[in-house]
C-alpha positions in Angstrom: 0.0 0.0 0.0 2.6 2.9 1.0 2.5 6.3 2.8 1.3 8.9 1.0 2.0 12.8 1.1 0.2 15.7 -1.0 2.8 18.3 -1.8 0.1 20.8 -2.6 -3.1 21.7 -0.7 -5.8 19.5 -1.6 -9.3 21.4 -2.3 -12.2 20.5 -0.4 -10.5 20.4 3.3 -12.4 22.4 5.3 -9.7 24.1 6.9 -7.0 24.2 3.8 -7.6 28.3 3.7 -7.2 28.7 7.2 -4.0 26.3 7.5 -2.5 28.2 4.0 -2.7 31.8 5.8 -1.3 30.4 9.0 1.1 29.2 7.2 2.0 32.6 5.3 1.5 34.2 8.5 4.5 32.2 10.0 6.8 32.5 6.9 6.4 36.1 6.5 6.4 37.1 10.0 8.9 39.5 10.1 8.2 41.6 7.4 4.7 42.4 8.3 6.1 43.2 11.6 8.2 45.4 10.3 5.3 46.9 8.5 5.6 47.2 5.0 3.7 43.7 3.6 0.4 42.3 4.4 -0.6 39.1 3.8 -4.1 37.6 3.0 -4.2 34.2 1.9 -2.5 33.9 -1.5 -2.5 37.8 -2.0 0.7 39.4 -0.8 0.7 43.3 -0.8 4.7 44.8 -0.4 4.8 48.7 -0.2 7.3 51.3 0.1 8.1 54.8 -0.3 10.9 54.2 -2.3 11.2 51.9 -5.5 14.5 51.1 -4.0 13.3 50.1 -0.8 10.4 48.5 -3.2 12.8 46.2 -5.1 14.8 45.4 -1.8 11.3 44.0 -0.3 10.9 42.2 -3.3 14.0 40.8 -3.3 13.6 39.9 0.3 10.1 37.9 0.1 11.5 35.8 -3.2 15.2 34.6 -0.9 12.2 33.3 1.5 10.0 31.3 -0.9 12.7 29.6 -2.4 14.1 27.5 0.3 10.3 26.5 1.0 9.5 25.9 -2.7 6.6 28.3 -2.6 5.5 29.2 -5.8 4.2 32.8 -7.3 2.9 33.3 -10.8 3.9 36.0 -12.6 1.2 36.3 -14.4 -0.6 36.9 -11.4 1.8 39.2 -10.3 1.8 43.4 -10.5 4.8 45.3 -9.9 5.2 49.1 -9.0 1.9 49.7 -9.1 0.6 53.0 -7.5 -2.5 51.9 -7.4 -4.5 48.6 -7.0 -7.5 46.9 -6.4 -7.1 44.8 -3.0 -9.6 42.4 -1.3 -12.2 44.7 -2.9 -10.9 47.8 -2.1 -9.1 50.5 -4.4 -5.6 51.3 -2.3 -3.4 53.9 -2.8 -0.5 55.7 -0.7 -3.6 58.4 -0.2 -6.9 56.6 -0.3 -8.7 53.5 0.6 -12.2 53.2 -1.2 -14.5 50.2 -2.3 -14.4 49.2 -5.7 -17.2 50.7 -7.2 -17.8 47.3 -9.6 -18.4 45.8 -6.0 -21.0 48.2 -4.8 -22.5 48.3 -8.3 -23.1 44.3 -8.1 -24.7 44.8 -5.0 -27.1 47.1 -6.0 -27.8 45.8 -9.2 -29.3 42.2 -6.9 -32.4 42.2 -6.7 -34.4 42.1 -3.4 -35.9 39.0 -2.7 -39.4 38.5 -2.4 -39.9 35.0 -0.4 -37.6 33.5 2.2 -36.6 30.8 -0.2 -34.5 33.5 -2.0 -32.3 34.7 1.2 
């Protein structure tokens, strides 16, 4: 029969998100301490003041996911950006606002008429 390990997170366990961002939280420790990343799940968010200090954070999370073999797609991936749309917020160095596509969803449901429809 064997012993059998999953190298990747399965889907479907119940508590697979929870374990993932407990994980992140423990890999990344240090730099959200010191205050320039945030972490949600699979989403990490590095910011700076500086594009030097930028490209030096950068640097710094990719040295830590390569010992661990933690992958990050590029094509997921924006760099630089001033701007950005974050766990449904628009963030900036000046504002935090709700993506208006977000609110405009909610509006746009309609409101339901029997209990079946909650």
């Amino acid at each position: 029969m064997g012993i059998y390990e999953y190298t990747r997170m399965p889907f479907g366990i119940k508590n697979a998100p929870a374990h993932f961002q407990r994980m992140m939280d423990i890999i990344f420790q240090e730099e959200v301490l010191e205050g320039w990343m945030v972490v949600s799940i699979d989403a990490i968010i590095i910011y700076s003041e500086t594009w030097q200090d930028h490209m030096q954070y950068i640097n710094r999370v990719l040295s830590e996911c390569i010992p661990i073999n933690l992958r990050i797609s590029l094509k997921k991936c924006n760099f630089g950006q001033q701007e950005l749309l974050a766990l449904g917020h628009k963030v900036s160095s000046l504002s935090l606002a709700i993506d208006q596509n977000k609110v405009a969803a909610v509006l746009q449901k309609q409101v339901p008429k029997i209990i079946k429809e909650m």
